[in-house]
N, C-alpha and C positions, 0 to 999 in steps of 0.2 A: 544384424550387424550393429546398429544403433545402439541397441539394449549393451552387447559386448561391449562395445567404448564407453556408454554410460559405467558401466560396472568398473569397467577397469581404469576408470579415470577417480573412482569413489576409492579402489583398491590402493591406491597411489597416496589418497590424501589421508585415507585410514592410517597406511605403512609410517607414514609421515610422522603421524599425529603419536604413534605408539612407539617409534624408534625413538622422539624427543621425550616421551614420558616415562621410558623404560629404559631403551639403551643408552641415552645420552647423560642417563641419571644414574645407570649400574645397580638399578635396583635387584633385589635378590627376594629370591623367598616368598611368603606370604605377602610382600608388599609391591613384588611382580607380576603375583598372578591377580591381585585383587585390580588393580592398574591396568592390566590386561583385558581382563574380564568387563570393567567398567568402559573402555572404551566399545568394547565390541557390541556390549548394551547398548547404548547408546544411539549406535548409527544400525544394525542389524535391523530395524523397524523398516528404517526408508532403504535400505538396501537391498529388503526382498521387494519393496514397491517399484524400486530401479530395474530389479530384475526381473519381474514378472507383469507392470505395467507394459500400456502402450506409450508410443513415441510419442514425443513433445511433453509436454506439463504434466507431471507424474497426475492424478486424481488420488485421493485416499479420502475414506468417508466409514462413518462407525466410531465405533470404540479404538480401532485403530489406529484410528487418524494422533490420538491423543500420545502415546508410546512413540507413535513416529515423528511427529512433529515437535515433541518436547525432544525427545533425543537430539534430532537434527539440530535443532536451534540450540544446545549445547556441545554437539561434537562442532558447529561450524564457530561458532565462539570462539571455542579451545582454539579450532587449527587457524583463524585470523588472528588470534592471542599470540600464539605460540610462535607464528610467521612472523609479526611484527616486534617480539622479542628477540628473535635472530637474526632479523636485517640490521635492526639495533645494534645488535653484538657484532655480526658483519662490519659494520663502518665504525665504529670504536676498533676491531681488531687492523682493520685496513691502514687507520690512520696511525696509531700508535704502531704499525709497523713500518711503515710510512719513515714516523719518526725515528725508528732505530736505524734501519737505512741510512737514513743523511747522516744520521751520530754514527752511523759506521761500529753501533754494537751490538749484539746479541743477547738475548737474555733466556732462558730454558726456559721452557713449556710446563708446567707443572698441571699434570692431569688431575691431580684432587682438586683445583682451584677452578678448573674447567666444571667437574662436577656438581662443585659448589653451587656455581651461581647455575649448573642449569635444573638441577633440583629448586635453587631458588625464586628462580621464574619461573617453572614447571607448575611449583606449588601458589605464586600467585596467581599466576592465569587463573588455574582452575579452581581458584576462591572465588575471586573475581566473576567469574562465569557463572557458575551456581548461585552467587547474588548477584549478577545482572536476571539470569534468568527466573530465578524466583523472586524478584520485584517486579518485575515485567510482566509476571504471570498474574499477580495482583491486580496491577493496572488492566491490564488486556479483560479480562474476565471483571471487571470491576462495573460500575453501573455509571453510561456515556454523560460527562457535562453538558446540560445545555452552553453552549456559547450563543450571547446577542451579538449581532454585526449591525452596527448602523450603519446604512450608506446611504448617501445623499447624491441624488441625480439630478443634474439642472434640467432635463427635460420633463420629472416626474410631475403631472398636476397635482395643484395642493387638494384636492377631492383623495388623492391617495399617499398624501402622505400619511406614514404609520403603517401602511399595509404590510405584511409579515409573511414571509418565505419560510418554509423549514426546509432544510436541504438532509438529502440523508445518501450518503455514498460508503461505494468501498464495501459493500457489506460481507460478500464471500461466504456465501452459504455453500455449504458439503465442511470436508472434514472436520474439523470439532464445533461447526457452527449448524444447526438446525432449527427444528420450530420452536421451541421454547426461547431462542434466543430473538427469533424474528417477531415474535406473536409479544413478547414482552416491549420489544421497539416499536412496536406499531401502537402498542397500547398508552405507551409516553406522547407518542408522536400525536395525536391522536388528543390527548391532553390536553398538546401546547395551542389548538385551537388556531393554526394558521389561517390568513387565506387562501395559499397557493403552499403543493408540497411538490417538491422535485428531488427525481431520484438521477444522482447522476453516474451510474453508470459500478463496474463491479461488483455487480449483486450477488453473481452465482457460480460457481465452480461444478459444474456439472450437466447434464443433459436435463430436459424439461421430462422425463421420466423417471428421472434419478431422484429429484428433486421438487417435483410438482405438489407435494403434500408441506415439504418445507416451507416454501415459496409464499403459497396461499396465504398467511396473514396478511401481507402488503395489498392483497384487493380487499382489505377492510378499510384502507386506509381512506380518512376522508377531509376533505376540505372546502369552504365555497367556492373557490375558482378551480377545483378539479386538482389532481396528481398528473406528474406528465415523468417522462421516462428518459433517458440517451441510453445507447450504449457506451460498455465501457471497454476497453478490451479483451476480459478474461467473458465475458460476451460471447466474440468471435471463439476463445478456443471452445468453449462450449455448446456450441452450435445454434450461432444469431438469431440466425433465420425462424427459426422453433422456438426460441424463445421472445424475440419481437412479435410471434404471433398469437403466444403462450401470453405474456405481458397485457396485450393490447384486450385479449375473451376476458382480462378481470376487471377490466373498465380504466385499465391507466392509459392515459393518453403516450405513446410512441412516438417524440419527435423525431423525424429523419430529416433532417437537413430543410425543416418547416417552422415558420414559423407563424404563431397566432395571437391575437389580441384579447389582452384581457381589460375586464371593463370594471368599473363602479361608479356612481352615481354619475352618469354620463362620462366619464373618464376613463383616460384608457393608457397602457403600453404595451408595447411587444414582449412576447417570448416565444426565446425560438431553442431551437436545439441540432448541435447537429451528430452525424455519426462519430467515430472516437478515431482517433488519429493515424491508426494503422488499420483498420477496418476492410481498406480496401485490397490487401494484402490477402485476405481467407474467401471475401465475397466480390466480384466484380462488379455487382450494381451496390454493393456500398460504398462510405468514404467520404470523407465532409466536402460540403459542396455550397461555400459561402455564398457565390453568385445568386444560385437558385432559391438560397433558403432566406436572402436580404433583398430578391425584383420585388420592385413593388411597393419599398417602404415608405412611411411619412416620414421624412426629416426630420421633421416637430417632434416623435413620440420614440419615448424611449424605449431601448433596447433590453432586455437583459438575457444574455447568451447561455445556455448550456452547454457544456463541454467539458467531456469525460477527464481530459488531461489537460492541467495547464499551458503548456506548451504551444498548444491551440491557439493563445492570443494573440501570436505573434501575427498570423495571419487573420483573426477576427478583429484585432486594432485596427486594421486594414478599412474596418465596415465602418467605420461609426457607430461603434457598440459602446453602452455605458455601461454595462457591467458584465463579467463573465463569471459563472460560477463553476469552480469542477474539484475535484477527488485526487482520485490516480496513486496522489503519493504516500497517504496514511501519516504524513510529515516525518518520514522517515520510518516507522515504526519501531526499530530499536540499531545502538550503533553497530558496525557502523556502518551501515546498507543508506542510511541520513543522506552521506558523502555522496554515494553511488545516484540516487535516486536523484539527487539535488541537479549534479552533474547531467544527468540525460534529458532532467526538464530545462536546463536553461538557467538552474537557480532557483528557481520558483518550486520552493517545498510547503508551503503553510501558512495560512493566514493571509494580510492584505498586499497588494501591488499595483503599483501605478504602470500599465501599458502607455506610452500614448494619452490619448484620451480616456483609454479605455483600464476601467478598475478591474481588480481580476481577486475574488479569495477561493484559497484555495482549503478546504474541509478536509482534517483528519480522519472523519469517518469514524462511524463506532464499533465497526469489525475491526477485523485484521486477516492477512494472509497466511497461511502456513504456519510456524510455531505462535502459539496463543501468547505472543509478547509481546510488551508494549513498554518502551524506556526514552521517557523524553520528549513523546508523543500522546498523549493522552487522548482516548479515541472521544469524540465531541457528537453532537447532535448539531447543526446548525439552525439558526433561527438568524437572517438575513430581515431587518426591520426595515424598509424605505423610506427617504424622508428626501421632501420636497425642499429644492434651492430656497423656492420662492417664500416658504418658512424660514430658512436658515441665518 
């Protein structure tokens, strides 16, 4: 039954999307059926994925994935295009009749002038979209910036100041992301010569079967103070459990809701990490669990939190944290999902923020989710530097 409303709810926004480009434009002929044709391309990839997947998060992986996930991220383009040029038209038609109303006149409808403009918004949407999506496809597929973040902690000992974090989130391995693209991040990563690398969380879209040959570069990954891991949520829809124990046989350390001290030349801070924010929602014994994973702290010694979604702070300000690092949002990865995405965190899409006491950046990540695009988000490497107050 799921599947049936999936399809038929895609069947609606198809009808939608082809009565605005066809009927509402009176196209004829060859410039009907090509119009026709192009839409049905388009979305026909993730259509049969809707109709022949299992429920919840479609999975698509292969060659596949590539047809489906470009199409998708053009037919949904168009239909947010094409919606927000008719609400448009909606409230200009409202108002100006509005105003005939009170003038108490009328004025006749002239259908060629209807057609006009909806041909001529037809036609730019779907300029528009085609260059959104083939810019997008540049960046996303392009090779991740390192970005440096200096942060300055006043509990950091100056024995550590300069010590260097690389964070790497969001990665999204299965459909058009595989080994060639992990095995080459790891080999940057890897480069950049951290002492601590942390992964925070959306690594993989798929079962530890599916994907266990993909995976495997990231246990080359190396650093002096070790790799350590969160989950993120696409985690849980892939099945946690098998993969926090998948994760943990390649030697990356697995925080759950723990946290451990890392040391240099007698100095030392915390990190800790906890589960991702809805976690406990697929598994009953997960789910962040700040009490358990801050008994026991030194006051004295800094914090630094992993956490799959920023949204998390709100509750890790709570601790006495000096810094949280997380993922989640891709900084929107193209518009306008920015709006959407911003909106469910609280605000918090990318880059730096003051919690509280507590700093929070949030990493674009050098993947991406579902259509291989990237606009306005440019997928990063992070390189988190620390530096001591008592330098500062």
């Amino acid at each position: 039954m799921e599947v049936v409303l999936r399809v038929a709810f895609l069947g609606v926004l198809v009808f939608y999307v082809w009565h605005r480009l066809v009927r509402r434009t009176h196209l004829r002929g060859a410039a009907k059926v090509a119009v026709t044709c192009a839409v049905l391309v388009t979305i026909a990839p993730m259509a049969w994925v809707m109709a022949t997947g299992p429920s919840g998060v479609p999975m698509v992986m292969g060659m596949f994935a590539w047809p489906a996930f470009i199409g998708w991220g053009l037919f949904a383009l168009t239909f947010v295009g094409l919606l927000i040029t008719d609400l448009v038209w909606l409230v200009v038609w409202l108002g100006r009749s509005l105003g005939r109303a009170i003038a108490r006149r009328s004025v006749p409808t002239d259908p060629s002038r209807r057609q006009a403009i909806a041909r001529i918004t037809g036609g730019v949407v779907g300029t528009a979209v085609i260059g959104h999506v083939g810019y997008g496809l540049t960046r996303a597929l392009g090779e991740a910036e390192v970005v440096d973040v200096p942060v300055t902690l006043k509990r950091l000992p100056r024995a550590l100041d300069g010590f260097t974090i690389v964070q790497l989130t969001d990665i999204h391995i299965g459909g058009t992301i595989g080994r060639a693209f992990t095995a080459e991040l790891v080999e940057r990563t890897n480069a950049l010569g951290a002492d601590l690398v942390v992964l925070t969380g959306d690594f993989v879209d798929g079962t530890v079967d599916e994907l266990r040959d993909d995976f495997a570069p990231f246990g080359q990954l190396t650093a002096p103070h070790g790799v350590f891991f969160v989950t993120g949520n696409h985690e849980y829809y892939s099945g946690a459990a098998a993969w926090v124990a998948h994760i943990a046989s390649l030697g990356i350390r697995v925080l759950r809701n723990e946290r451990v001290a890392i040391e240099r030349d007698g100095a030392a801070f915390d990190l800790a990490g906890i589960d991702d924010h809805g976690a406990r929602t697929f598994l009953v014994d997960h789910g962040p669990d700040l009490e358990r994973t801050m008994a026991g702290r030194d006051p004295q010694r800094a914090v630094v939190m992993l956490a799959h979604q920023p949204r998390q702070v709100r509750q890790v300000a709570k601790h006495d944290v000096d810094l949280q690092l997380s993922g989640h949002t891709h900084g929107g990865q193209m518009w306008p999902w920015h709006y959407i995405v911003s909106l469910q965190q609280g605000g918090l899409l990318a880059g730096r923020y003051q919690i509280g006491a507590t700093q929070l950046y949030v990493s674009r990540g050098p993947g991406y989710w579902g259509p291989p695009v990237r606009v306005g988000a440019p997928p990063e490497i992070t390189r988190v530097i620390l530096r001591s107050a008592a330098d500062a």
